[in-house]
Backbone as CSV, one residue per row, in Angstrom:
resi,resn,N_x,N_y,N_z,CA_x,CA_y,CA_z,C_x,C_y,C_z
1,UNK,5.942,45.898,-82.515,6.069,46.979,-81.552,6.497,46.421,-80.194
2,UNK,6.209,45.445,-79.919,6.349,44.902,-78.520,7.511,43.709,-78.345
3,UNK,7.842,43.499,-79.220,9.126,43.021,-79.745,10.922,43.976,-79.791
4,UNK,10.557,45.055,-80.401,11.207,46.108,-80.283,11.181,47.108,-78.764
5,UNK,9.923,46.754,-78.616,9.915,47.855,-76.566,10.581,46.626,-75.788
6,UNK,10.666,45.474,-76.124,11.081,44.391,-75.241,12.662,44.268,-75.343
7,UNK,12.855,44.600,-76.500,14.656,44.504,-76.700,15.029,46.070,-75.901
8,UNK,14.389,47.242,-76.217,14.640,48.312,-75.404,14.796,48.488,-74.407
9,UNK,13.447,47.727,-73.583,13.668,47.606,-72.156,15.010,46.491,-72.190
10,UNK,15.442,45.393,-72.489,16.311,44.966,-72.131,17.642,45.396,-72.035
11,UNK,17.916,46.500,-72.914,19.144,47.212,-73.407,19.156,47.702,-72.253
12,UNK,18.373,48.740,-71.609,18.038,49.196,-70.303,18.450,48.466,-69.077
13,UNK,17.798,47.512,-69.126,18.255,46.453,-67.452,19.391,46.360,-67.605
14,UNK,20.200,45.988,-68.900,21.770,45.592,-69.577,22.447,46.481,-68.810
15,UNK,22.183,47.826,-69.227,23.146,48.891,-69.106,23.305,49.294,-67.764
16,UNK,21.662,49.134,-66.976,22.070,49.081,-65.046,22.651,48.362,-64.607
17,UNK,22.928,47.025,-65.347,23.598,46.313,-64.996,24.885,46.417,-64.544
18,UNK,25.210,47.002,-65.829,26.736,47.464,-66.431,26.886,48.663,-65.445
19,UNK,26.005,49.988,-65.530,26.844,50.553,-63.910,26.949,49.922,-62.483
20,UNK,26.096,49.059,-62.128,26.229,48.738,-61.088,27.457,47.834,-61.173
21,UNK,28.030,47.369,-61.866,29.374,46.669,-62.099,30.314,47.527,-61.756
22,UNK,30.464,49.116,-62.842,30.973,49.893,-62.616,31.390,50.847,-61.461
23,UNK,30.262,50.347,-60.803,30.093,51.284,-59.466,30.753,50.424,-58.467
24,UNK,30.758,48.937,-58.370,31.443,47.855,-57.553,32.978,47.769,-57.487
25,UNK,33.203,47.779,-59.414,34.675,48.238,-59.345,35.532,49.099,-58.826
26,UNK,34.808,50.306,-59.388,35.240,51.795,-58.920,35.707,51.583,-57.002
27,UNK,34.577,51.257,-56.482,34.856,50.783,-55.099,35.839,50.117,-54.549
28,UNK,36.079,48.854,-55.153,37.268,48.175,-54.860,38.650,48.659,-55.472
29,UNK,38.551,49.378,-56.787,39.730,50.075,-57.095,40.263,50.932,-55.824
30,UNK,39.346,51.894,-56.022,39.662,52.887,-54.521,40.050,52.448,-53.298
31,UNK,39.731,51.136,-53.305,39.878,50.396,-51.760,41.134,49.864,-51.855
32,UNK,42.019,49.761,-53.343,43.187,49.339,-53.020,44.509,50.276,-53.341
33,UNK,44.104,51.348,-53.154,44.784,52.234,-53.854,45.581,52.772,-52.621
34,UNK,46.843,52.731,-52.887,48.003,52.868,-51.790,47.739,54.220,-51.366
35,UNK,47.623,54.356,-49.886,47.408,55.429,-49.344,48.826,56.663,-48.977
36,UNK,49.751,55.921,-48.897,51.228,56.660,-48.723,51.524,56.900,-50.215
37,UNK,51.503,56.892,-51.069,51.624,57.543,-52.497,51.108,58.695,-52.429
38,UNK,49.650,59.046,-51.633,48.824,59.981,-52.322,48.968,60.961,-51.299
39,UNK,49.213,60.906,-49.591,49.392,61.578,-48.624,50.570,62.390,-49.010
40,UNK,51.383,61.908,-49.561,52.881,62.963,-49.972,52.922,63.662,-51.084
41,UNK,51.833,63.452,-52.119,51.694,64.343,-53.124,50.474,65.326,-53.199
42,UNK,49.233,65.084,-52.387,48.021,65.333,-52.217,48.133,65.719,-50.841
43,UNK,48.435,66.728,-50.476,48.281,67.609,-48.829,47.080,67.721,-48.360
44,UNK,46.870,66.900,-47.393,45.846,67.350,-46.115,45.416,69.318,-46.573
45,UNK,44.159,69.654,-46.754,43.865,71.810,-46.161,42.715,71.593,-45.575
46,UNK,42.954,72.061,-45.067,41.582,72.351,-43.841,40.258,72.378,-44.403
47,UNK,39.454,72.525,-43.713,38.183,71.798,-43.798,37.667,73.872,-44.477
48,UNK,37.743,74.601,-43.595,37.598,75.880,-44.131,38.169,76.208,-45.191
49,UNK,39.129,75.628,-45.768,39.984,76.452,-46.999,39.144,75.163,-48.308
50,UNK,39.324,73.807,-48.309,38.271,73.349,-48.969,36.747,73.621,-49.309
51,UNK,36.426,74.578,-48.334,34.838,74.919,-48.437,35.022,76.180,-49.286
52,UNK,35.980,76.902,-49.260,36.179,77.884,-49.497,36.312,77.569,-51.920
53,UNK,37.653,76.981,-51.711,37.487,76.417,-52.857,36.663,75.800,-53.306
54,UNK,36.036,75.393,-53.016,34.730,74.692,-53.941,34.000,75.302,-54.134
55,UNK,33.577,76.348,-52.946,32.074,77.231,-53.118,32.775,78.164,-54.668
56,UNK,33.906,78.977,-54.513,34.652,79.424,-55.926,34.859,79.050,-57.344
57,UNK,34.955,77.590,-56.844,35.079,76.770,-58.293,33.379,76.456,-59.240
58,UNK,32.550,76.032,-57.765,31.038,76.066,-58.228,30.624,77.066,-58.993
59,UNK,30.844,78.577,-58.161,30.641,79.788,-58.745,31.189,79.972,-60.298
60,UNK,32.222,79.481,-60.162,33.020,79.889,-62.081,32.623,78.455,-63.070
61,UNK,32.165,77.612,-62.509,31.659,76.840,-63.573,29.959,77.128,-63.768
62,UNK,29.084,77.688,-62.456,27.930,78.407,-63.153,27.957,79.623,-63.988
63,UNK,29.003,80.837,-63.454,28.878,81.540,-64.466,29.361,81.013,-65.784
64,UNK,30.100,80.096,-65.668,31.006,80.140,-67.159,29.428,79.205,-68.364
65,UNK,29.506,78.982,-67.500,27.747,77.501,-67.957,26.676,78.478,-68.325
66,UNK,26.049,77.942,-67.172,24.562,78.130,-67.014,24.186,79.431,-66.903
67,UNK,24.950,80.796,-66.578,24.839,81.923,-66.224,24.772,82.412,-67.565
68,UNK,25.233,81.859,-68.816,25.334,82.156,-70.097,24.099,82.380,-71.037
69,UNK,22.647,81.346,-70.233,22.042,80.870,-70.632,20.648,81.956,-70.364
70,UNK,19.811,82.718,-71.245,18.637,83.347,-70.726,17.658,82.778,-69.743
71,UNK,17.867,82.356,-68.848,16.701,81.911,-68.360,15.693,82.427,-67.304
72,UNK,14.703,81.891,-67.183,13.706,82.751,-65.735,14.355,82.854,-64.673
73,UNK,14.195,83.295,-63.907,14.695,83.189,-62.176,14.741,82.357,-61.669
74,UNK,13.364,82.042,-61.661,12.933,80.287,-60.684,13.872,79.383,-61.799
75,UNK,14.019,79.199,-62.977,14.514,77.553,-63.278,16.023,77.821,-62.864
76,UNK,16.448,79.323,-62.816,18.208,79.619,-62.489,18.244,79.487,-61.358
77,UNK,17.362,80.119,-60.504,17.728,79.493,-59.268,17.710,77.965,-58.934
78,UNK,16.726,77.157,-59.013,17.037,75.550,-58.824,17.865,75.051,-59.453
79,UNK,18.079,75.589,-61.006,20.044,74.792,-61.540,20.677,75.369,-61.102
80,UNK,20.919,76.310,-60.540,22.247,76.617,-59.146,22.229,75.710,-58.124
81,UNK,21.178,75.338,-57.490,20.994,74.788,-56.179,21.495,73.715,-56.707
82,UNK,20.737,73.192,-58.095,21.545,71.464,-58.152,22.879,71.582,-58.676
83,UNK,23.449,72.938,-59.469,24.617,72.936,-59.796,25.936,73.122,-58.722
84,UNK,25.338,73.088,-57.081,26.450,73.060,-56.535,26.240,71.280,-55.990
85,UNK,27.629,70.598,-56.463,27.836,69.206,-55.978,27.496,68.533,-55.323
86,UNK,26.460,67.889,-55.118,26.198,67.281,-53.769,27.071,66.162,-53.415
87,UNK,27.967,66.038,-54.341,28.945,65.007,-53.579,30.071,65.662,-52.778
88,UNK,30.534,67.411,-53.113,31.271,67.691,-52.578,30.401,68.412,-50.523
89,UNK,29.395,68.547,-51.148,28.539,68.724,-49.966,28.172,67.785,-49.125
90,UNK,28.041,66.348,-49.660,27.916,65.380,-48.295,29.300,64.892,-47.919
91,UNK,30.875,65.477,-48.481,31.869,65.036,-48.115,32.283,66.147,-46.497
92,UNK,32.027,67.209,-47.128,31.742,68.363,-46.178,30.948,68.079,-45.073
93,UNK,29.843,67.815,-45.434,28.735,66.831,-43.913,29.279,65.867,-43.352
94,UNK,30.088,65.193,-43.834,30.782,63.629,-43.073,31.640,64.152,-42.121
95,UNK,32.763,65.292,-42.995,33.747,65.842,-42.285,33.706,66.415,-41.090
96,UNK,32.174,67.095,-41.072,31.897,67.741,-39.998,31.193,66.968,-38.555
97,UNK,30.640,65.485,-39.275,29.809,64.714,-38.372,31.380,64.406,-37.352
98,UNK,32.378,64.113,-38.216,33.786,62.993,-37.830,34.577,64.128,-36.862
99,UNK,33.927,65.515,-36.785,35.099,66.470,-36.343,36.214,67.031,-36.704
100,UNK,36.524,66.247,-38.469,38.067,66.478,-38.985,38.177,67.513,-39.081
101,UNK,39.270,68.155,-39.072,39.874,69.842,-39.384,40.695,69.543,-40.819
102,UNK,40.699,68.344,-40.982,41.725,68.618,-42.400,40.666,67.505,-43.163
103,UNK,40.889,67.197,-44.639,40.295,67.043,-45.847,41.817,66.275,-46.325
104,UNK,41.841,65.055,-46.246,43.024,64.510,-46.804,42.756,63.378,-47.707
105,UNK,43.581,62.667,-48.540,43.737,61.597,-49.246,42.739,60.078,-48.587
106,UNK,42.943,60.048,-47.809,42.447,59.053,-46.272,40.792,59.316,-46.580
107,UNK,40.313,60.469,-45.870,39.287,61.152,-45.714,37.979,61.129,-47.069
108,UNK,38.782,61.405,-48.068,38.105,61.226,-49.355,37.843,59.699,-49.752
109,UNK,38.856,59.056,-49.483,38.658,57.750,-50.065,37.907,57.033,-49.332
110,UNK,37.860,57.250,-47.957,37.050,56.581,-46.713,35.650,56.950,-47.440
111,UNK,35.375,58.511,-47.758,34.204,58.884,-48.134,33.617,58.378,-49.456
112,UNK,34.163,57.901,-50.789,34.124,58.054,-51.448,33.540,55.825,-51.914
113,UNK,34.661,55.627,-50.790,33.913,54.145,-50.668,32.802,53.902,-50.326
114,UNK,32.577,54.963,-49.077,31.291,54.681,-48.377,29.691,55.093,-49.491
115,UNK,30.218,56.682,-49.454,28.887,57.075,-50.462,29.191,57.510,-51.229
116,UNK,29.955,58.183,-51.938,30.402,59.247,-52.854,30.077,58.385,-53.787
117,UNK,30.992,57.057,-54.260,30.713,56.239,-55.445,29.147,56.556,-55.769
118,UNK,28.576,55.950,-54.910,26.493,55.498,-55.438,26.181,56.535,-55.590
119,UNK,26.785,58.002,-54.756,25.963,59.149,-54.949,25.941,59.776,-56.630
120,UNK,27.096,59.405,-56.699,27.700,59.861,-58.282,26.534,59.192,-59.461
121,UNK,26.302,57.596,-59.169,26.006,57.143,-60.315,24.396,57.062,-59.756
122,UNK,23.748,57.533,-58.828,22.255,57.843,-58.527,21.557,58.328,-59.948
123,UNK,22.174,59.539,-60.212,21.312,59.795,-61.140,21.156,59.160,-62.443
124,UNK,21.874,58.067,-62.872,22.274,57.684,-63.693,21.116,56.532,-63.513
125,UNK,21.155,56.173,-61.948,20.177,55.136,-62.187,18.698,55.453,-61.874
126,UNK,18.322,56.446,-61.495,17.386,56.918,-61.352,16.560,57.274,-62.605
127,UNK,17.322,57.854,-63.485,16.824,57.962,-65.476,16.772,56.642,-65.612
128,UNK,17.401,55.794,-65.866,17.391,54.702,-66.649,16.037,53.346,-65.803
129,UNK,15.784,53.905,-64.180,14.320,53.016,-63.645,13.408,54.210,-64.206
130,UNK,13.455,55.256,-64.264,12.401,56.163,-64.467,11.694,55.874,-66.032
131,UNK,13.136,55.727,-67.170,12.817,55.479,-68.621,12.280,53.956,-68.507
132,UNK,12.711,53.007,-68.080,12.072,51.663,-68.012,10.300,51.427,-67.388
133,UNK,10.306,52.583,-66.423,8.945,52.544,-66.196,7.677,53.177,-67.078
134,UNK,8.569,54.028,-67.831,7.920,54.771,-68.842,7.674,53.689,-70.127
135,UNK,8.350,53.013,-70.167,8.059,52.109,-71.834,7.580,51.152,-71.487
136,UNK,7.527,50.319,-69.864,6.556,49.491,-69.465,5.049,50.087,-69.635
137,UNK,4.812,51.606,-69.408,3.574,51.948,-69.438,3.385,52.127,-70.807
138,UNK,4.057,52.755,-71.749,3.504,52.580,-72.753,3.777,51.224,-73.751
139,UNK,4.151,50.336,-73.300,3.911,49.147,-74.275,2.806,48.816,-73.334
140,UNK,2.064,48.333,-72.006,1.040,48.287,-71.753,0.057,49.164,-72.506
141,UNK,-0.012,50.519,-72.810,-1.527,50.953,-73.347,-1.289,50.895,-74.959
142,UNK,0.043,50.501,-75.456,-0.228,49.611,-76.791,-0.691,48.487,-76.765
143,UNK,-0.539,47.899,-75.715,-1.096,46.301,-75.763,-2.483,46.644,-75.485
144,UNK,-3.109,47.442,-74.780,-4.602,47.839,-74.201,-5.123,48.588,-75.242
145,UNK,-4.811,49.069,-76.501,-5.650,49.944,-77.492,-6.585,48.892,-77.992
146,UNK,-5.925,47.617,-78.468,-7.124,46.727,-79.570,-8.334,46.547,-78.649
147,UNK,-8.220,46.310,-77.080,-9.306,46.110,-76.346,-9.787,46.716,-75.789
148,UNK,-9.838,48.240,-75.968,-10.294,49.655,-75.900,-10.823,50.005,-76.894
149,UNK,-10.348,49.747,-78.230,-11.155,50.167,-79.435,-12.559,49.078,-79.751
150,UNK,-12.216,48.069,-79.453,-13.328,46.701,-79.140,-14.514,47.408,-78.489
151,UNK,-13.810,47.731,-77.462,-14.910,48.077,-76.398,-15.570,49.032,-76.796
152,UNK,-14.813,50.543,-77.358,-15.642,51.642,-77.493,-17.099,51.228,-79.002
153,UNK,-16.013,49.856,-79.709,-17.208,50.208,-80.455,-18.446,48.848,-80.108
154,UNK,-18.203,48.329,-79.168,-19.217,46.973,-78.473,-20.491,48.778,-77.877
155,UNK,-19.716,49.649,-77.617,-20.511,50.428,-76.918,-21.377,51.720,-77.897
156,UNK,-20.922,51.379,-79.209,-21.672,52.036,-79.993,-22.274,50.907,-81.154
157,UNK,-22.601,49.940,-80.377,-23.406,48.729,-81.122,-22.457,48.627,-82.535
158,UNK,-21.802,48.666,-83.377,-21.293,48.670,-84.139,-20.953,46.761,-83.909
159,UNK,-21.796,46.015,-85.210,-21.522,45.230,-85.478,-20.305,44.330,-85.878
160,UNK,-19.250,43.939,-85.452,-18.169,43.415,-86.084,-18.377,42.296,-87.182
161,UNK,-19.210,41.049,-86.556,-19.076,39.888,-87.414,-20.581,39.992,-87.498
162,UNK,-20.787,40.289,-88.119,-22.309,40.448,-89.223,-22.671,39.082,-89.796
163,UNK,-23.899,38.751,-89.128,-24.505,37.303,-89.500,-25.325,37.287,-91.038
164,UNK,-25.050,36.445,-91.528,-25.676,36.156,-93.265,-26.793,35.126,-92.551
Protein backbone atom coordinates (compact mmCIF):
# COMPACT_ATOMS: atom_id res chain seq x y z
CA UNK A 1 0.00 0.00 0.00
CA UNK A 2 2.65 2.45 0.74
CA UNK A 3 4.69 1.48 -2.02
CA UNK A 4 1.95 2.15 -4.51
CA UNK A 5 0.78 5.79 -2.52
CA UNK A 6 4.58 6.50 -2.90
CA UNK A 7 4.79 5.95 -6.72
CA UNK A 8 1.36 8.05 -6.81
CA UNK A 9 2.52 10.74 -4.97
CA UNK A 10 5.52 10.75 -7.19
CA UNK A 11 3.57 10.70 -10.50
CA UNK A 12 2.08 13.85 -8.87
CA UNK A 13 5.33 15.96 -8.03
CA UNK A 14 6.33 14.54 -11.85
CA UNK A 15 3.47 16.05 -13.43
CA UNK A 16 3.90 19.70 -11.38
CA UNK A 17 6.84 19.45 -12.52
CA UNK A 18 5.98 19.06 -16.03
CA UNK A 19 3.51 22.19 -15.84
CA UNK A 20 5.71 24.30 -14.32
CA UNK A 21 8.04 23.57 -17.36
CA UNK A 22 5.09 24.19 -19.40
CA UNK A 23 4.22 27.29 -17.91
CA UNK A 24 8.14 28.61 -18.32
CA UNK A 25 7.96 27.73 -21.93
CA UNK A 26 4.70 29.08 -22.77
CA UNK A 27 6.36 32.38 -21.31
CA UNK A 28 9.34 32.54 -23.26
CA UNK A 29 7.47 31.42 -26.42
CA UNK A 30 5.25 34.49 -26.02
CA UNK A 31 8.24 36.58 -25.23
CA UNK A 32 9.57 35.88 -28.61
CA UNK A 33 6.88 36.12 -30.69
CA UNK A 34 7.21 38.94 -33.32
CA UNK A 35 5.12 41.72 -32.42
CA UNK A 36 4.69 43.45 -36.07
CA UNK A 37 3.16 40.17 -37.52
CA UNK A 38 0.37 40.27 -35.06
CA UNK A 39 -0.35 44.27 -34.85
CA UNK A 40 -1.36 44.10 -38.70
CA UNK A 41 -3.52 41.17 -38.53
CA UNK A 42 -4.91 41.43 -34.88
CA UNK A 43 -6.40 45.22 -34.53
CA UNK A 44 -6.03 47.19 -31.47
CA UNK A 45 -10.68 47.73 -30.09
CA UNK A 46 -11.13 49.54 -27.37
CA UNK A 47 -11.16 48.69 -24.03
CA UNK A 48 -15.26 49.19 -24.02
CA UNK A 49 -15.98 47.14 -27.11
CA UNK A 50 -13.66 44.18 -25.61
CA UNK A 51 -15.64 44.27 -22.36
CA UNK A 52 -18.49 44.26 -24.26
CA UNK A 53 -17.51 41.03 -26.21
CA UNK A 54 -16.52 38.99 -23.64
CA UNK A 55 -19.26 39.76 -21.17
CA UNK A 56 -21.50 38.19 -24.62
CA UNK A 57 -19.33 35.43 -25.33
CA UNK A 58 -19.32 34.42 -21.35
CA UNK A 59 -23.08 34.70 -21.53
CA UNK A 60 -23.43 32.10 -24.68
CA UNK A 61 -21.01 29.68 -23.40
CA UNK A 62 -23.07 29.60 -19.90
CA UNK A 63 -26.19 29.30 -21.50
CA UNK A 64 -25.01 26.90 -24.07
CA UNK A 65 -23.17 24.80 -20.84
CA UNK A 66 -24.13 25.13 -17.62
CA UNK A 67 -27.59 26.82 -18.12
CA UNK A 68 -28.49 23.31 -19.61
CA UNK A 69 -27.91 21.77 -16.44
CA UNK A 70 -30.89 21.49 -13.48
CA UNK A 71 -29.36 22.97 -10.85
CA UNK A 72 -30.16 24.97 -7.40
CA UNK A 73 -29.72 28.66 -7.49
CA UNK A 74 -26.92 29.01 -5.08
CA UNK A 75 -24.52 26.28 -6.95
CA UNK A 76 -25.74 28.33 -10.53
CA UNK A 77 -25.07 31.24 -9.23
CA UNK A 78 -21.29 30.59 -8.00
CA UNK A 79 -20.58 28.52 -11.50
CA UNK A 80 -21.51 31.70 -13.21
CA UNK A 81 -19.37 33.81 -11.04
CA UNK A 82 -16.45 31.29 -11.69
CA UNK A 83 -17.68 30.77 -15.23
CA UNK A 84 -16.85 34.29 -16.17
CA UNK A 85 -12.79 34.24 -16.91
CA UNK A 86 -10.77 35.52 -14.55
CA UNK A 87 -8.07 35.79 -16.88
CA UNK A 88 -10.08 37.88 -19.17
CA UNK A 89 -11.02 39.98 -16.00
CA UNK A 90 -7.57 40.64 -14.59
CA UNK A 91 -6.53 41.62 -18.30
CA UNK A 92 -9.39 44.20 -18.06
CA UNK A 93 -7.97 45.31 -14.42
CA UNK A 94 -4.37 45.83 -15.80
CA UNK A 95 -5.85 47.75 -18.70
CA UNK A 96 -7.55 49.94 -16.56
CA UNK A 97 -4.65 50.31 -13.79
CA UNK A 98 -2.22 51.31 -17.27
CA UNK A 99 -5.06 53.82 -18.55
CA UNK A 100 -5.09 51.99 -22.08
CA UNK A 101 -8.11 52.80 -24.30
CA UNK A 102 -7.21 50.07 -26.71
CA UNK A 103 -6.61 46.12 -26.03
CA UNK A 104 -3.89 45.24 -28.61
CA UNK A 105 -1.44 42.42 -29.58
CA UNK A 106 1.39 44.35 -27.29
CA UNK A 107 -1.06 44.66 -24.36
CA UNK A 108 -2.05 40.96 -24.16
CA UNK A 109 1.26 39.61 -24.47
CA UNK A 110 2.78 42.15 -21.94
CA UNK A 111 -0.20 40.70 -19.83
CA UNK A 112 -0.06 37.35 -20.51
CA UNK A 113 3.83 37.14 -19.66
CA UNK A 114 3.32 38.85 -16.62
CA UNK A 115 0.19 36.89 -15.12
CA UNK A 116 -2.12 35.47 -17.43
CA UNK A 117 0.33 32.39 -18.05
CA UNK A 118 0.34 31.27 -13.91
CA UNK A 119 -3.18 32.46 -13.70
CA UNK A 120 -4.23 29.86 -16.30
CA UNK A 121 -2.29 26.93 -14.88
CA UNK A 122 -3.25 27.94 -10.90
CA UNK A 123 -5.81 25.71 -10.89
CA UNK A 124 -4.11 23.02 -12.22
CA UNK A 125 -1.70 23.39 -9.53
CA UNK A 126 -3.73 23.96 -6.84
CA UNK A 127 -5.64 20.17 -7.48
CA UNK A 128 -2.63 18.44 -7.95
CA UNK A 129 -0.92 20.20 -4.04
CA UNK A 130 -4.45 19.72 -2.77
CA UNK A 131 -4.53 15.72 -4.15
CA UNK A 132 -0.85 15.25 -2.84
CA UNK A 133 -1.87 16.47 0.52
CA UNK A 134 -4.72 14.25 0.58
CA UNK A 135 -2.71 10.83 -0.02
CA UNK A 136 0.03 12.13 2.33
CA UNK A 137 -2.84 12.06 4.92
CA UNK A 138 -4.11 9.05 4.07
CA UNK A 139 -1.03 6.91 3.68
CA UNK A 140 -0.18 8.45 7.18
CA UNK A 141 -3.50 6.98 8.93
CA UNK A 142 -2.66 3.70 6.96
CA UNK A 143 0.59 3.72 8.44
CA UNK A 144 -1.18 4.76 12.02
CA UNK A 145 -4.04 1.90 11.95
CA UNK A 146 -1.58 -1.14 13.20
CA UNK A 147 -0.72 1.28 16.19
CA UNK A 148 -4.22 2.30 16.84
CA UNK A 149 -5.56 -1.12 16.71
CA UNK A 150 -2.52 -2.13 19.27
CA UNK A 151 -3.57 0.43 21.33
CA UNK A 152 -7.36 0.05 21.34
CA UNK A 153 -6.82 -3.43 22.25
CA UNK A 154 -3.64 -2.76 25.06
CA UNK A 155 -6.89 -0.78 26.30
CA UNK A 156 -9.24 -3.58 26.45
CA UNK A 157 -6.56 -5.80 28.20
CA UNK A 158 -6.74 -8.19 25.41
CA UNK A 159 -3.72 -10.31 25.68
CA UNK A 160 -1.52 -10.55 22.52
CA UNK A 161 1.47 -12.83 23.45
CA UNK A 162 0.03 -15.14 26.03
CA UNK A 163 2.65 -16.62 28.43
CA UNK A 164 2.82 -20.72 28.72
Amino acid sequence: MGLAGGAIFGVMLAVSRVVGAVESRLCRWLERLPEAAFEQSVPAIAVAEFRGRYQLTTERLYGGTIARLRLPAWIATRIRGMFRLRLAEDLLAECGRTGADTIGFAQVRAWLVTSGVSLGFQTVRRQLRIARRLLLVLLLLVALFPFALLFLLFLHGVDLLPVK
